[in-house]
C-alpha positions as CSV (number, residue, x, y, z in Angstrom):
1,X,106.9,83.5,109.1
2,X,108.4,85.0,105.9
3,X,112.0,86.5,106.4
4,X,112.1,90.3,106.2
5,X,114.3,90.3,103.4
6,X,112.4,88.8,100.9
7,X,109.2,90.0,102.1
8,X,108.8,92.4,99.5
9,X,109.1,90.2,96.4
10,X,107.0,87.9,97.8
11,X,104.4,90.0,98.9
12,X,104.5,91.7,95.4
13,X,104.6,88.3,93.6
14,X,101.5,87.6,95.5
15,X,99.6,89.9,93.9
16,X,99.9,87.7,90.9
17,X,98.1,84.6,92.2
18,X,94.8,86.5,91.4
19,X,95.9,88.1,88.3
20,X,96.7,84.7,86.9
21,X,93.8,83.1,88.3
22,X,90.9,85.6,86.6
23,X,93.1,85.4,83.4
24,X,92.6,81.8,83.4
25,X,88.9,81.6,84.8
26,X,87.8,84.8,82.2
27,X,88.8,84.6,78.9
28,X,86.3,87.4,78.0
29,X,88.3,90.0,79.8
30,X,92.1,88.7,79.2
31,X,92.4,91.8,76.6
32,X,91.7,94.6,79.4
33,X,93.9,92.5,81.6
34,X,97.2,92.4,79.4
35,X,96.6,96.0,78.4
36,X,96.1,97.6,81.9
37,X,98.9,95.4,83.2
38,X,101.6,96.2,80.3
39,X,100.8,100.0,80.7
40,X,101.0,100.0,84.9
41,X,104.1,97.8,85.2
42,X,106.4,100.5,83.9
43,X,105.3,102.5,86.8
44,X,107.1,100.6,89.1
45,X,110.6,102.3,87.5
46,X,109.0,105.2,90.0
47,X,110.7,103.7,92.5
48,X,113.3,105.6,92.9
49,X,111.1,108.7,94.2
50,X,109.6,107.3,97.4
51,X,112.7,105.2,98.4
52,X,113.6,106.2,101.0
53,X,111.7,108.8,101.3
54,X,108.0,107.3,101.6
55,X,109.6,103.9,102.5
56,X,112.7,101.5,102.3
57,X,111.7,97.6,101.7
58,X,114.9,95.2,102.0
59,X,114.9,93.8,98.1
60,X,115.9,91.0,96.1
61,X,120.0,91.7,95.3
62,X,119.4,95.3,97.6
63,X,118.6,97.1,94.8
64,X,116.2,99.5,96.6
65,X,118.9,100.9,98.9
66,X,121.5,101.1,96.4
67,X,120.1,102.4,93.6
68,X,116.5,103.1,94.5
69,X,115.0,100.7,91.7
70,X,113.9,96.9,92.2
71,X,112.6,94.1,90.5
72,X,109.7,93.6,93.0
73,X,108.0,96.9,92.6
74,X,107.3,96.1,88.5
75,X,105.7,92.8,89.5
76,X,103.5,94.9,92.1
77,X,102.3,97.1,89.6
78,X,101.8,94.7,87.0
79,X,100.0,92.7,89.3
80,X,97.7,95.6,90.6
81,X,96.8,96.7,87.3
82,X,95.2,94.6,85.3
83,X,93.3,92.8,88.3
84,X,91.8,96.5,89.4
85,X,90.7,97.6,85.3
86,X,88.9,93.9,85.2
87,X,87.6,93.3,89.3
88,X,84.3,95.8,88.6
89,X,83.1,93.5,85.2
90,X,83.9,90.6,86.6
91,X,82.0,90.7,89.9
92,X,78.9,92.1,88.2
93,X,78.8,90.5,84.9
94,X,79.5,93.1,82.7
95,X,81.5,93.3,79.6
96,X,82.7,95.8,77.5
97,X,82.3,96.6,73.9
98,X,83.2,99.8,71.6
99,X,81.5,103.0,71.4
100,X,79.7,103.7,68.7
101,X,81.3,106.6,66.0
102,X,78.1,108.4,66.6
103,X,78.8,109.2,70.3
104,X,82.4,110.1,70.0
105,X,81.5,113.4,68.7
106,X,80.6,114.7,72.2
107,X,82.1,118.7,72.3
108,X,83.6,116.7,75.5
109,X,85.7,114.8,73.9
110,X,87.8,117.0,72.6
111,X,89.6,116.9,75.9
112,X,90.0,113.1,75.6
113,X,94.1,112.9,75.6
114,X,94.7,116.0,77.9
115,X,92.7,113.8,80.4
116,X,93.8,111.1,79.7
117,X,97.1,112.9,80.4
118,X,95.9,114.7,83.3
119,X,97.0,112.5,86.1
120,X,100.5,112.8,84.8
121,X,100.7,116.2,84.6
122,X,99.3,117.2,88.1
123,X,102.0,114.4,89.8
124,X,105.0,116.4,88.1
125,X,103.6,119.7,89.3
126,X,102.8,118.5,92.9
127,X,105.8,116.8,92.7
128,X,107.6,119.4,94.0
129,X,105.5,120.8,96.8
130,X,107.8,120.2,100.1
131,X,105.8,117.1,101.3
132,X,106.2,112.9,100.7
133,X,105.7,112.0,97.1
134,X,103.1,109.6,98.1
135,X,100.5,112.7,98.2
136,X,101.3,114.1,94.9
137,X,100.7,110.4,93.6
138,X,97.6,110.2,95.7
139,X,95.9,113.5,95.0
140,X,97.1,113.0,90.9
141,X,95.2,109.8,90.6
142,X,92.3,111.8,92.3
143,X,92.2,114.7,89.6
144,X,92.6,112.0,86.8
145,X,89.9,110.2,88.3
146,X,87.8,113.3,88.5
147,X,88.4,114.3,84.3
148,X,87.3,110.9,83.6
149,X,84.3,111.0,84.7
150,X,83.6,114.6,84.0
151,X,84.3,113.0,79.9
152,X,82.8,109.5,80.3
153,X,80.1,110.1,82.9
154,X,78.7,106.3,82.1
155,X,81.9,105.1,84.1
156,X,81.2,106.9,87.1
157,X,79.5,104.7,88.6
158,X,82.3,101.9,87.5
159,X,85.4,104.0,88.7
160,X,83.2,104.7,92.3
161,X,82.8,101.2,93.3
162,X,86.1,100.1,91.3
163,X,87.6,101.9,93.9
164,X,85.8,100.8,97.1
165,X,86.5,97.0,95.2
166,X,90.4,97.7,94.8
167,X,90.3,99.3,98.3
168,X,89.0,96.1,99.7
169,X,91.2,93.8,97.7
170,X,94.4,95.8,99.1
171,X,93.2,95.4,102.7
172,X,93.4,91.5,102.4
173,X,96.8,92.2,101.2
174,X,98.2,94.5,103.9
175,X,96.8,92.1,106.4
176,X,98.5,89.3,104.9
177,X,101.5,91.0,105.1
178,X,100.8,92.2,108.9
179,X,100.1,88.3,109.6
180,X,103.1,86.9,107.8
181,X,105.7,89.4,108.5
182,X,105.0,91.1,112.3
183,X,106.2,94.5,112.5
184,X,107.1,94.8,109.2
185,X,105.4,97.7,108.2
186,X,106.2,99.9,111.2
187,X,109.9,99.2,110.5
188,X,110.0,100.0,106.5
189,X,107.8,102.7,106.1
190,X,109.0,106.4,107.4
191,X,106.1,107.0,109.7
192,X,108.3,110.2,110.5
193,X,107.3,111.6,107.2
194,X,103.5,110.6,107.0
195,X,100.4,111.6,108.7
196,X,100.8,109.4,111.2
197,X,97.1,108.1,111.2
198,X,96.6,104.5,110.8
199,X,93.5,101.9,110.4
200,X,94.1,98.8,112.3
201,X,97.7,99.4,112.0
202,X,98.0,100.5,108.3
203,X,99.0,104.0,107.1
204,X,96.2,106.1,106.0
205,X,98.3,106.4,103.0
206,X,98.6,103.0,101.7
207,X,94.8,103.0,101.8
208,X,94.3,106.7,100.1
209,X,96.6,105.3,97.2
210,X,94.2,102.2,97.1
211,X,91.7,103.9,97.0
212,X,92.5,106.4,94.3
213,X,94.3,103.7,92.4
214,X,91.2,101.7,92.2
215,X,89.0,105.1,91.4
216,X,90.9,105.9,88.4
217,X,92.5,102.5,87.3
218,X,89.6,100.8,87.1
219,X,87.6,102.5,84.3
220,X,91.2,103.9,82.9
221,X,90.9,100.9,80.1
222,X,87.8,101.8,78.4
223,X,88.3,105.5,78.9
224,X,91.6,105.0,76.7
225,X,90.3,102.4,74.1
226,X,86.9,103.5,73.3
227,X,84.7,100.8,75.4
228,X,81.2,101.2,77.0
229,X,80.1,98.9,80.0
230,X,76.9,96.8,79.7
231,X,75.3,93.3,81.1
232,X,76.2,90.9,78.3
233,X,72.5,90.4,77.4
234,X,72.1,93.7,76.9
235,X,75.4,93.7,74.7
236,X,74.5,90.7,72.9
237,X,71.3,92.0,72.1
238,X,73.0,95.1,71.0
239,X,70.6,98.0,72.4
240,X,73.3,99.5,73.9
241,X,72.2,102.7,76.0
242,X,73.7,106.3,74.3
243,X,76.3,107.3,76.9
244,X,75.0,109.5,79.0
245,X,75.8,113.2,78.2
246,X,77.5,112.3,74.7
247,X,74.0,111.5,72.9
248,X,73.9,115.0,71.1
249,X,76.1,116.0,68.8
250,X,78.6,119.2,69.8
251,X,78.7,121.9,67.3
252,X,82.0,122.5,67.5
253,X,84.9,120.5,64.7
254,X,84.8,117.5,66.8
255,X,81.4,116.9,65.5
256,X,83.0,116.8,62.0
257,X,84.7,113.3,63.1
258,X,85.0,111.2,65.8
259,X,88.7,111.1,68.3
260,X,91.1,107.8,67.4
């Protein structure tokens, strides 16, 4: 059994067995990787706003419980990101490539950075709602999710099962964690500040965020860079399908050239 202390790095440094493994095994999709990674590893600086309040893991030097940062939640979310934007592609076979100029010009995508944004925005005004900060982050990754699609309905289908996939993936996680390190879970998290509803002996909201991670993060890469999803015959042929929804062009001045 794993000791409690240093359950928490290596629980998040497990995360990047897989990561390390598709990098190697998928050249193809090493770009989405590094790029969802770099941009979800900052979040783990969060930190400091669910400790101790959502939970409080023993960490490497005891950094958590004196000054609510640690090392272990950067790998985490470095780890988590750029499996969940790649997990989808790689399990079906697609691969991404850009979206033609001629379908930026959507009267849509005008809205492309504020949703982008949007997930950001709604956390700092739930924020402050008098409940744990876990639902903010929860429910914010929902309405980010939700913008997405309404811009990019092709990815719909992508972020949907994206999040089922990450869901899964998680599970195997938790339960390792359960398996390695008994009672660990009902010890660090504050169950007195949660729902108090659990599956199998997980928190309802450890699989919520999974699931809502997994429903946004996973099409969040080529929402932000301008990428379509296709079978790689299909993209090597190049008769690429017009995204659904953007195929006619908007009258408004977005029309007059397409969003960097």
């Amino acid at each position: 059994m794993i000791s409690e202390h240093y359950a928490w790095l290596i629980w998040s440094s497990s995360f990047l067995l897989p990561w390390l493994a598709l990098y190697g095994f998928y050249p193809r999709h090493r770009r989405a990787m590094g790029w969802a990674s770099v941009f979800t590893a900052p979040f783990g600086l969060t930190e400091p706003l669910f400790v101790p309040e959502y939970w409080n893991p023993p960490s490497l030097f005891d950094l958590a419980q004196r000054t609510g940062f640690d090392v272990e939640s950067i790998i985490f979310c470095f780890g988590i990101g750029g499996v969940c934007a790649v997990l989808y592609n790689i399990l079906t076979g697609r691969v991404v490539r850009p979206v033609p100029a001629t379908e930026r010009v959507h009267g849509r995508h005008r809205y492309h950075r504020f949703i982008l944004a949007s997930p950001f925005a709604a956390f700092v005004l739930l924020y402050w709602l008098p409940w744990n900060p876990i639902y903010p982050g929860i429910i914010a990754m929902g309405v980010g999710a939700i913008a997405a699609m309404w811009c990019r309905p092709d990815l719909t289908r992508k972020s949907w099962i994206g999040g089922i996939l990450f869901l899964g993936y998680y599970i195997v996680f938790l339960v390792g964690l359960q398996t390695t390190v008994p009672g660990y879970i009902d010890r660090v998290w504050n169950h007195g500040a949660l729902l108090g509803v659990y599956v199998f002996g997980m928190p309802i909201e450890e699989l919520l965020f999974a699931f809502a991670f997994g429903l946004y993060w996973s099409s969040v890469y080529e929402h932000s860079t301008w990428r379509q999803v296709g079978s790689a015959a299909i993209m090597a042929s190049g008769n690429t399908a017009p995204i659904r929804g953007t195929n006619e062009v908007s009258g408004s001045s977005c029309s007059q050239e397409a969003p960097q």
